[in-house]
C-alpha positions in Angstrom: -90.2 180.2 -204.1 -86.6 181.6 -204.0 -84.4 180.6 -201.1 -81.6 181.3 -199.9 -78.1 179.7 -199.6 -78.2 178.4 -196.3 -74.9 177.8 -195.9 -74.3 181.9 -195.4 -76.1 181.2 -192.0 -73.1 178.8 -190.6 -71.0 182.2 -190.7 -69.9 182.8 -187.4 -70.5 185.9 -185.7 -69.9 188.0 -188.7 -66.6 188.4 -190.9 -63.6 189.4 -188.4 -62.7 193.5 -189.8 -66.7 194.5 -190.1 -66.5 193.5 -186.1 -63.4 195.6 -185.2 -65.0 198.4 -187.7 -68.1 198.1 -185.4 -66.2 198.2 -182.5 -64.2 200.8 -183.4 -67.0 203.4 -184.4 -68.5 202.7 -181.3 -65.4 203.5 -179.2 -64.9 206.6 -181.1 -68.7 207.9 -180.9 -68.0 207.3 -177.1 -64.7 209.2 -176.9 -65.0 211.9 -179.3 -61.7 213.5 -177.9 -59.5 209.8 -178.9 -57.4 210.2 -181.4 -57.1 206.2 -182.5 -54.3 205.3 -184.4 -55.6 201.8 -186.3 -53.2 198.9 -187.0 -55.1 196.7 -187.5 -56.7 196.2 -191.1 -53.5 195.6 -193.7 -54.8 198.7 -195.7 -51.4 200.5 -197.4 -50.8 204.2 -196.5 -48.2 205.5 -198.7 -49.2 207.2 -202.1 -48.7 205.3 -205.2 -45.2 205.2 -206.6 -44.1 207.6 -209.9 -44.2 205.2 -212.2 -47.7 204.2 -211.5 -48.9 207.6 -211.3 -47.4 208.7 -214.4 -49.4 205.3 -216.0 -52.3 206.2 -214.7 -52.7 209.6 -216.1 -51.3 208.6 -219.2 -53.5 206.0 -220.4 -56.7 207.7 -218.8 -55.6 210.1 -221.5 -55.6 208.1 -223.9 -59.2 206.5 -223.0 -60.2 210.3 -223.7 -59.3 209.6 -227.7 -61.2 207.4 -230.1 -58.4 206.7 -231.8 -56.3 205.1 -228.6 -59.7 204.0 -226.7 -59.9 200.5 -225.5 -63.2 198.8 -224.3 -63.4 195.0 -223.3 -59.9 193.6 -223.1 -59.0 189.5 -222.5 -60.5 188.2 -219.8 -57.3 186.8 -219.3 -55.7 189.9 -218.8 -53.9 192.0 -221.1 -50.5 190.9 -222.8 -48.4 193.3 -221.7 -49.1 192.6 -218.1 -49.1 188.8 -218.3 -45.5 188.9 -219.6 -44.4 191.6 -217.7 -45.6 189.1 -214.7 -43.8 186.7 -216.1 -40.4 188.5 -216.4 -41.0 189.1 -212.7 -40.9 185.7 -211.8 -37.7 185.0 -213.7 -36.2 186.8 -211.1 -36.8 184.0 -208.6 -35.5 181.6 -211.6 -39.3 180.7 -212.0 -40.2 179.8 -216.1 -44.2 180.7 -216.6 -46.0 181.3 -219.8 -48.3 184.2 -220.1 -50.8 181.8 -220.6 -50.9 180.7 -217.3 -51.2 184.1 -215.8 -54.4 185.0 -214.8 -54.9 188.7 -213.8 -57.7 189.5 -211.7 -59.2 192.4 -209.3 -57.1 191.3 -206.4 -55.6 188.3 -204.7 -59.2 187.9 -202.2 -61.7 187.4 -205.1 -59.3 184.8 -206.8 -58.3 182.6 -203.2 -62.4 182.1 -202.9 -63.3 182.2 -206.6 -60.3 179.3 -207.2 -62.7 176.8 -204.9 -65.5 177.0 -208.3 -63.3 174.8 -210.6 -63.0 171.9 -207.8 -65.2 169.4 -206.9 -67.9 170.9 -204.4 -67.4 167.7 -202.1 -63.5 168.7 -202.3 -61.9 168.2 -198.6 -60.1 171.6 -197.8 -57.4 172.1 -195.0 -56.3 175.0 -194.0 -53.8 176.8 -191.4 -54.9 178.1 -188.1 -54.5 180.5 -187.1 -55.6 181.6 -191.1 -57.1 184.7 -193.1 -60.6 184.4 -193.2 -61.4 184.1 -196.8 -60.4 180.6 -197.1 -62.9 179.4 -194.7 -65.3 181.8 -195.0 -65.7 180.8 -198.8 -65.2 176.7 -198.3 -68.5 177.6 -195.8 -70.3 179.4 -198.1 -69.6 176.7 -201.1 -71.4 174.1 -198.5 -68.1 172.5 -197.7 -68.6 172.3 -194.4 -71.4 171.3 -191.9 -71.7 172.1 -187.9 -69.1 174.5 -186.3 -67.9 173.5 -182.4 -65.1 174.8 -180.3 -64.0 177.2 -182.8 -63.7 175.1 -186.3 -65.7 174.0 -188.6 -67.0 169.9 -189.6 -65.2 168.7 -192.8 -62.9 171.4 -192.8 -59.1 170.0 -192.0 -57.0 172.5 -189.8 -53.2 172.3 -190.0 -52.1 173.7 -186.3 -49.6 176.5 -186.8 -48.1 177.2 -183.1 -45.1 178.5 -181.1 -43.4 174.7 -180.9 -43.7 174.7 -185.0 -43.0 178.5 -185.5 -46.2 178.8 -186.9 -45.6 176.9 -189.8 -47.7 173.6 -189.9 -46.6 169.8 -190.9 -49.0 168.3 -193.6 -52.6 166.4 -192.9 -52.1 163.2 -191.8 -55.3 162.8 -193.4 -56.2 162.7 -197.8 -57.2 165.9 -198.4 -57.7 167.3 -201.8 -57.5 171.5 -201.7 -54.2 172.5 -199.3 -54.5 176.7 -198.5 -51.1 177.7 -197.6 -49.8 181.5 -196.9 -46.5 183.0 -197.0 -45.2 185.0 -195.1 -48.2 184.1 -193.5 -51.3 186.2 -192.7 -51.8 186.6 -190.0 -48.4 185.1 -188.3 -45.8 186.8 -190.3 -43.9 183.3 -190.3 -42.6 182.5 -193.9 -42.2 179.0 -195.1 -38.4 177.9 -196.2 -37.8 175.4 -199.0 -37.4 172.4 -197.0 -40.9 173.1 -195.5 -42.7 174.0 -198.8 -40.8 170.1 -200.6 -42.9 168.4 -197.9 -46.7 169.9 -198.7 -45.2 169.8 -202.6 -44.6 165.8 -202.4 -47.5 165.4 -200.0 -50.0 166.5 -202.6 -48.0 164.7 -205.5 -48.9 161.3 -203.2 -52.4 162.9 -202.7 -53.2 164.1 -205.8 -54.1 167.0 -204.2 -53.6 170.5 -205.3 -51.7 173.7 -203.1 -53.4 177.1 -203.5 -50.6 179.1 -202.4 -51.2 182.7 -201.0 -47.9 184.8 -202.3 -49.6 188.1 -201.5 -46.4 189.3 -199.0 -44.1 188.0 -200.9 -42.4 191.5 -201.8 -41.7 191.9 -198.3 -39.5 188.3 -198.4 -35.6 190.2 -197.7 -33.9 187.0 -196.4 -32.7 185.6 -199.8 -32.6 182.1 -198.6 -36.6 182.2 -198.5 -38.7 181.0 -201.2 -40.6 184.3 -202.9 -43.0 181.6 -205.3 -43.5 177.9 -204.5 -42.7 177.1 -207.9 -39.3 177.8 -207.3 -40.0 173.7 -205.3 -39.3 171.2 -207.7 -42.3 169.3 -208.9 -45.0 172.8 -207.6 -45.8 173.1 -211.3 -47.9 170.1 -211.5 -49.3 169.8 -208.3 -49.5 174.4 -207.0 -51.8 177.4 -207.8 -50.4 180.4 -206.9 -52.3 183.7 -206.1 -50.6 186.8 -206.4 -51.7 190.5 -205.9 -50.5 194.6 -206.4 -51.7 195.4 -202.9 -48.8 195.1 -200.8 -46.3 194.7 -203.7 -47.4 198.5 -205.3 -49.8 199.9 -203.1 -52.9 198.6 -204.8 -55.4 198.2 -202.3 -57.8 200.1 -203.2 -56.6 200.4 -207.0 -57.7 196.8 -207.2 -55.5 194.5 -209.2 -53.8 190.8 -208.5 -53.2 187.6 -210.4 -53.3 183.9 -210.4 -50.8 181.0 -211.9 -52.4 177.8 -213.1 -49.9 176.4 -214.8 -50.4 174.1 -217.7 -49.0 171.4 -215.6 -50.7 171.2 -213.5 -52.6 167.8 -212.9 -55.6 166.3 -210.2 -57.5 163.0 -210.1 -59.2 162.6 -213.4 -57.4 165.4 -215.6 -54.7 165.5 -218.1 -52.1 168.4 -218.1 -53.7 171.7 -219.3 -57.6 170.5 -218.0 -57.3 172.2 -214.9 -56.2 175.9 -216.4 -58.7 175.8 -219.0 -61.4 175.1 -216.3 -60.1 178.8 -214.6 -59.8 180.3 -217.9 -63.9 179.2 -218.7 -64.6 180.2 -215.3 -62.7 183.6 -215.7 -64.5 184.2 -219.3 -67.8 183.2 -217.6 -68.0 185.3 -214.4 -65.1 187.9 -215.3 -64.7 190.5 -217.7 -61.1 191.2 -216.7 -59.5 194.1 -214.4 -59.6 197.8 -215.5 -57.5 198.7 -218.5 -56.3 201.9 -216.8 -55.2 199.6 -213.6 -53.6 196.8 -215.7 -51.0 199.2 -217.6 -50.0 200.7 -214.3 -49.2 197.2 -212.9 -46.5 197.1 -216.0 -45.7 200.3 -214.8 -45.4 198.8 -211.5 -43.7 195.8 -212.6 -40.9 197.8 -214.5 -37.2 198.3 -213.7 -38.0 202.0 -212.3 -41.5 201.1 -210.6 -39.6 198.3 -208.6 -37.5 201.0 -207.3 -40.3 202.8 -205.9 -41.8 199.6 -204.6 -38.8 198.7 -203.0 -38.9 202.1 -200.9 -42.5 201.4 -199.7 -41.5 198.1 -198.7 -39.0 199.1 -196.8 -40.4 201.8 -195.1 -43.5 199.4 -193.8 -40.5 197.0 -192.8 -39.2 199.7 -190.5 -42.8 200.7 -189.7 -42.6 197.1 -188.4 -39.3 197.0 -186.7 -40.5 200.1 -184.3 -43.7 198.2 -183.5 -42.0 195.3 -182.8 -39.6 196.7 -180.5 -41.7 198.5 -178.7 -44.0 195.6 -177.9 -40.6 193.9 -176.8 -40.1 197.2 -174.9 -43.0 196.7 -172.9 -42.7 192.9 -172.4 -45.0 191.4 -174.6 -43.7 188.1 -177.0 -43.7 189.1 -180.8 -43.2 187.1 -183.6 -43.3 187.7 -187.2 -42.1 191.3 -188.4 -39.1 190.2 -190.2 -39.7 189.1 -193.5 -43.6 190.4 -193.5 -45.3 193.3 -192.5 -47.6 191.9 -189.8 -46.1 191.5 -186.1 -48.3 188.4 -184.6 -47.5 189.1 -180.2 -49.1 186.6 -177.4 -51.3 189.1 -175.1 -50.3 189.5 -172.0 -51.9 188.9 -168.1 -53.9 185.8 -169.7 -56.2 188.5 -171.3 -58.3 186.8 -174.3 -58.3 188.5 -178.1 -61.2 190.3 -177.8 -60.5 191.1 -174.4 -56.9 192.7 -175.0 -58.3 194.5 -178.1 -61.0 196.1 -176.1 -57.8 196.6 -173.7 -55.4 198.6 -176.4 -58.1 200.4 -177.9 -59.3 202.1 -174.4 -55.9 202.8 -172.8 -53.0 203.1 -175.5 -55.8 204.1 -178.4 -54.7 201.7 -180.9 -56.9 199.3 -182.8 -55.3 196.3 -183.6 -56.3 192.8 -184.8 -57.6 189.8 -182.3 -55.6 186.9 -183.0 -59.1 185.0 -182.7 -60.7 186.0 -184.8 -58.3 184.5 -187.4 -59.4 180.9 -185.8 -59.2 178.9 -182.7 -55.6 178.9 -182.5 -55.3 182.4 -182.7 -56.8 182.9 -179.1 -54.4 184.1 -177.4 -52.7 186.5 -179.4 -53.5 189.3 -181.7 -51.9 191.5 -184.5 -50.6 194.3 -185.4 -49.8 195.8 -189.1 -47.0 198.4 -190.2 -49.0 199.4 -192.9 -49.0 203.3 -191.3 -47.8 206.7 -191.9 -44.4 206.6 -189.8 -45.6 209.8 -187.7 -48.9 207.7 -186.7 -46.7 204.0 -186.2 -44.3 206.1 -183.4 -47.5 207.8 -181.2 -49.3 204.5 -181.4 -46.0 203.1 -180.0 -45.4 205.6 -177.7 -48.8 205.1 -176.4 -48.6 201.6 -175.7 -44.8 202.4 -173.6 -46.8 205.2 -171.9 -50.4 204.2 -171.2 -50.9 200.6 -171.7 -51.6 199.1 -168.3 -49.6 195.2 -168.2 
């Protein structure tokens, strides 16, 4: 008889954006007249740049000719994108080869996917407050066992609060997979070097290894910040890095991202190079690489002229943030984050819970943000909000708030 994996049944109370989606409709089926303007989901806004455009049309042209066709491609991803990756990383004085650039269908498959080539009875730690998909997939892979007061058995939380500006100090425990994200989602906090050395020599005395979550890393504008943590001493042998178009290019739903395993790159029980060509049989196993069309227009993306054009999306969302920001401030309520990423992460106000203040926004200033809780147990408390929004709909919803929300 088939059965199930029963470790999809230790999922708590659904994933955390199908519940504000399920929230949402029901608000709107009740208030038909509501115009909602929704923060909350990090979904980009802005069309796609030029460049990418121009990419896109081109090469879907030249799918339409036998003679410039192409069908199956490396699983790897194709050449021209892996170095043009890697010329993007020089800029942060980073050395890769394209052989240790995996390109994928997004940053979210590969951060659960990555768990696969590691032990199943691997001890993972991550932040909390954290995005989902860390924990959500070390569930699923039957790394965990009971769940009480908000966190899950075997799991290792790194506390990320106001006293350590949400940026956490390292297990005081042997742990072997470490999750980290910056600029962090959902915090907005970004890690400096001197935080970044101590998880880097932590997991050289652990033999441990860092997957590290660069998926904001466009939005970085204090140059003293670390963009990659392989610009750390030492990352190479000890760091994964995951890596996406979304935020950088507007890629959401496009759909392209990568990963760096570098040759390096070393665990308990492994010689240099074991580790990438574990992900690269895994990848030629269960992937059959990311759409042709898609991959040249991240080169397109990734050129002088497309980082132009990314550079003016970015920097519109960054205002999109400032506004938001203020205007919480405006209103009295404690924001963090915003600066160097595109999320503002604000305590809620009158004591309210995250549910209960999202319930709160949504009926009196008709804005859907994010409840910090749902992002774990230390997220109770607070909640977010995203600038990914069209400027005219980032202004009402901040307008609304000043006018309408009741603190």
């Amino acid at each position: 008889m088939a059965r199930i994996n029963e470790n999809y049944k230790k999922l708590q109370a659904g994933y955390l954006f199908p519940e504000i989606a399920r929230r949402t409709r029901e608000f709107a089926a009740k208030n038909p007249q509501a115009e909602l303007v929704r923060l909350g989901i990090g979904d980009t806004t802005l069309p796609l740049s030029e460049s990418v455009i121009k990419s896109l049309h081109a090469t879907v042209d030249k799918m339409a000719d036998s003679k410039t066709y192409r069908g199956y491609g490396a699983e790897q991803g194709q050449e021209e994108l892996r170095q043009a990756i890697v010329d993007h990383y020089r800029k942060y004085k980073v050395d890769l080869q394209p052989d240790e650039v995996f390109v994928s269908d997004g940053a979210k498959p590969d951060s659960a996917n990555i768990q696969s080539i590691f032990s199943s009875g691997a001890v993972v730690a991550v932040q909390d407050p954290v995005y989902p998909v860390y924990v959500d997939s070390a569930v699923i892979g039957g790394k965990t066992s009971g769940f009480y007061n908000g966190r899950y058995e075997g799991l290792v939380y790194m506390d990320c609060t106001e006293e350590n500006e949400f940026f956490p100090e390292v297990p005081d425990q042997k742990v072997d997979l470490v999750y980290l994200c910056s600029p962090n989602n959902p915090t907005g906090a970004v890690a400096t070097h001197k935080q970044l050395k101590k998880f880097v020599d932590y997991a050289h005395d652990n033999e441990a290894v860092i997957i590290f979550d660069a998926a904001y890393a466009a939005f970085i504008s204090d140059p003293s910040l670390p963009r990659s943590i392989f610009e750390i001493e030492g990352a190479e042998e000890h760091c994964i890095e995951i890596n996406s178009f979304s935020k950088l290019a507007g890629f959401t739903g496009v759909r392209l991202g990568w990963t760096i395993v570098p040759h390096k790159l070393v665990i308990e029980g492994t010689v240099p190079g074991e580790v990438q060509s574990l992900w690269n049989r895994r990848q030629t196993t269960m992937f059959n690489g990311a759409s042709n069309i898609v991959q040249l227009a991240g080169v397109a993306a990734l050129s002088s002229a497309g980082q132009k054009e990314c550079q003016k999306m970015i920097d519109y969302y960054m205002e999109n943030a400032r506004i938001i920001r203020n205007g919480l401030n405006d209103v009295g309520i404690v924001t963090f984050g915003g600066i160097n990423a595109p999320y503002i992460w604000a305590k809620t106000p009158d004591g309210l819970d995250s549910w209960e203040f999202f319930d709160k926004l949504m009926n009196e200033a008709h804005v859907v943000g994010t409840p910090g809780a749902g992002f774990g147990r230390l997220g109770e408390g607070y909640f977010r909000l995203s600038a990914f929004g069209e400027r005219s709909n980032i202004k009402k919803a901040v307008a609304s708030i000043k006018k309408n929300l009741k603190i």
